[in-house]
Each structure stands twice: as C-alpha cells, then as structure tokens.
N, C-alpha and C positions, 0 to 999 in steps of 0.2 A: 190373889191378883194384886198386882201393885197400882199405883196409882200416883197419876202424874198432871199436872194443871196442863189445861190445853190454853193453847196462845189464843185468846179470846180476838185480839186485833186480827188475826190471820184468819179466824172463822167468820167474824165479820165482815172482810172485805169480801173473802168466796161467798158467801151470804149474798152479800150486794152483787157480785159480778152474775152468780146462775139466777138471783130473781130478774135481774138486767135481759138476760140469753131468755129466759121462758116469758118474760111478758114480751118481749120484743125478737122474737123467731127468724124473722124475715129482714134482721138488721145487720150489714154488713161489719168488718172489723173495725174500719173508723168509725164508723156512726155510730158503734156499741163503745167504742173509747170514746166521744163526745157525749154520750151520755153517763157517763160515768167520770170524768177526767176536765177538769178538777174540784168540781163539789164533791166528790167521795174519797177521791184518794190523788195523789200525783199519778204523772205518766210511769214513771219505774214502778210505783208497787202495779199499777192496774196489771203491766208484763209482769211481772213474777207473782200475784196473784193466780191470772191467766196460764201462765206455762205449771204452776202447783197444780190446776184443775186439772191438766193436760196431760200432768206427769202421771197423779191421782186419775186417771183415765174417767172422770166425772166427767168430763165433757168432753168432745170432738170437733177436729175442723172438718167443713166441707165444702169443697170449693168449687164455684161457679164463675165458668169464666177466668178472669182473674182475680177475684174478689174471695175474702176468707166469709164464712158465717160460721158458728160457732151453735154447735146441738150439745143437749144435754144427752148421755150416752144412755142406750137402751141398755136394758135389765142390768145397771149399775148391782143391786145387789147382790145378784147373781156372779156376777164378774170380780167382786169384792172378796165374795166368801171364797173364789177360790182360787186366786190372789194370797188370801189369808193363808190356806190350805198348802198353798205350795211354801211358800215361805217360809212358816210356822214345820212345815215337814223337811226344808231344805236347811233351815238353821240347828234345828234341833239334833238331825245326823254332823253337822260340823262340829256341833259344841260336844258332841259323844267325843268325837275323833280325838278336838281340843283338847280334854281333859286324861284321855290317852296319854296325849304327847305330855301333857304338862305335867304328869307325875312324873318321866325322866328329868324333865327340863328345870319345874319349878324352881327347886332349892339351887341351881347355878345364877339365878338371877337376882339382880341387885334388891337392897329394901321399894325401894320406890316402884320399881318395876311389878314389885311382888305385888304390891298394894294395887296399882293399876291394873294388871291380871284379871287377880283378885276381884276385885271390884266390878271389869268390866263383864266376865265370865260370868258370875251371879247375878248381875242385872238381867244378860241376856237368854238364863236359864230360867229366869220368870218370866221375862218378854213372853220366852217360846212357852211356858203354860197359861199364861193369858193366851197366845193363840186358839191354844188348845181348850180353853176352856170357852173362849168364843162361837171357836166351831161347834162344840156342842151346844152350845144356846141357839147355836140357828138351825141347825142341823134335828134336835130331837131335846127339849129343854127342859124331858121327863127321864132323860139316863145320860149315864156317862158313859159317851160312845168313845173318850180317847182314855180312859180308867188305865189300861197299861202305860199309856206314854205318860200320862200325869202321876203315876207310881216310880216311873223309870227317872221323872225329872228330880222326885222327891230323893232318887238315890244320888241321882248326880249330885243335885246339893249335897246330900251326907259326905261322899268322895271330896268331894271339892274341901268341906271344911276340913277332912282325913287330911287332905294334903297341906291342908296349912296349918293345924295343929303339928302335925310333925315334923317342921321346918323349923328349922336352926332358930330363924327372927320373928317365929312365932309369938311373942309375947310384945315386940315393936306391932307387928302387924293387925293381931286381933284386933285390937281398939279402936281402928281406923276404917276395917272393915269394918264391922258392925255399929260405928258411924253413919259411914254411908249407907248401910243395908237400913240404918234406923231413918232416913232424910226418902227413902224410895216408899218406905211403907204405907199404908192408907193412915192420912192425918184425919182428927175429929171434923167428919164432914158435918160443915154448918148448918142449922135447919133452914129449909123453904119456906117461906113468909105467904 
C-alpha cells in the first residue's frame, strides 16, 4: 500500500464544518456559515469545504421551504465502501486496457512523455490495490477476498516495467521512475507519543 500525507488543514476545517451540522441540526445555511465564518475559516474556504463534504457525499442538503440545512448522510460507510468498490473495479479494468494500448504506443513517445506515463500508470496501479486491499479490510479482515486482482496488479506492475525495460531510453528513464516510485512509498512512520 502506498502512502500519502493527508492535507491536515482540509481535515480540519471538514472537522469543524460536520461537528457544526451535528451539534447544530436544526440550523439553517446562513446561520451554520455565522457560526463558523470568520472565527474558523473565511467565507471561500467554509464553500469549498462545504461543496468537498458534498462532493464526498458526507453530508446532504435538505430543503425547507426555501432555506438549505445541511444533514450528515445516513450509512455514510456503507455508501463509501461501495463507492470504493466501484471505482477501484472501474479503474483497474481501464489501466488493464491502458497497458494494452501502451505496449504498441509506448516506444513512439517522447523521453518526458515516457516518464509521465510511466510514472502516472504505476501510481495508479497501486492506487487500485490499496482499493482493493481496503475492501478486504472491510469486507472480511481474516481473508483475501480480492487474492486474484491483487495477483493480476502484481503482474501488471511486472508488464509495465517489461515495457520500459525494453524501450530504446530505457536507461534515461529508470532513474526517474524509480525516483518517483521511491517519494510514493511508505516513509519511516514517526512514533505516537
């Protein structure tokens, strides 16, 4: 699984905005922006906070009248995992496809290009086994219920390097990837005090 710093400022403001929505249920959209807006955040982040819960289906409007209120969504992880499930199943058939096309295509493309590829195509073949290994943590967190697809990712990795080892600017190119694959990987996580 790779691992990636979460943007702690953007967990904090959603933080503030759903403790805001559950202690204060029955408060409309300006009155929940007056309470929040501007000892916690400006008026721009409180919206784009607000519209990230919205997008992230954490929370819902519902409207009275003409007035907004704003709920925190029922069976949120429910909705998550299968969320995860589709996405993690819809990406993972495109990057099959991907890696199809890009053994004809790879070697016609520029250094930089390659490297971008490269780069982006491996980030998001572990993306899609972190899915996958999510869903099995929620799912059953005594087996590996997706055992073939996390076999099947381990080969696309091998394919994908196949294809760049055997490329003309193969020896430009390793170093750069495996660069970046070295900046994605899990750093020495600090101990808890």
């Amino acid at each position: 699984m790779t691992y990636t710093e979460p943007n702690s400022e953007l967990y904090e403001r959603e933080r503030i905005v759903l403790e805001c929505i559950r202690n204060n249920p029955n408060v409309h959209h300006n009155a929940l922006m007056k309470k929040i807006v501007p000892e916690n955040m400006a008026k721009a982040t409180f919206e784009k906070t607000r519209n990230s819960l919205l997008d992230k289906k954490i929370i819902e409007i519902m409207k009275k009248g003409n007035m907004l209120f704003y709920i925190l969504t029922k069976n949120y992880a429910l909705q998550f995992q299968q969320h995860v499930e589709r996405i993690t199943n819809n990406s993972f058939h495109t990057i099959k496809n991907h890696i199809k096309k890009l053994e004809i295509d790879y070697m016609h493309k520029d250094v930089n290009e390659k490297i971008i590829i490269a780069n982006t195509l491996l980030k998001n073949i572990l993306l899609v086994d972190n899915g996958f290994t999510l869903l099995d943590s929620f799912k059953n967190p005594k087996k590996i219920l997706y055992r073939d697809e996390h076999l099947e990712i381990q080969q696309l990795i091998h394919r994908s390097f196949s294809i760049i080892q055997n490329d003309k600017d193969f020896e430009t190119i390793l170093p750069t990837i495996l660069s970046y694959l070295g900046s994605i990987m899990p750093k020495n996580y600090p101990e808890l005090d």
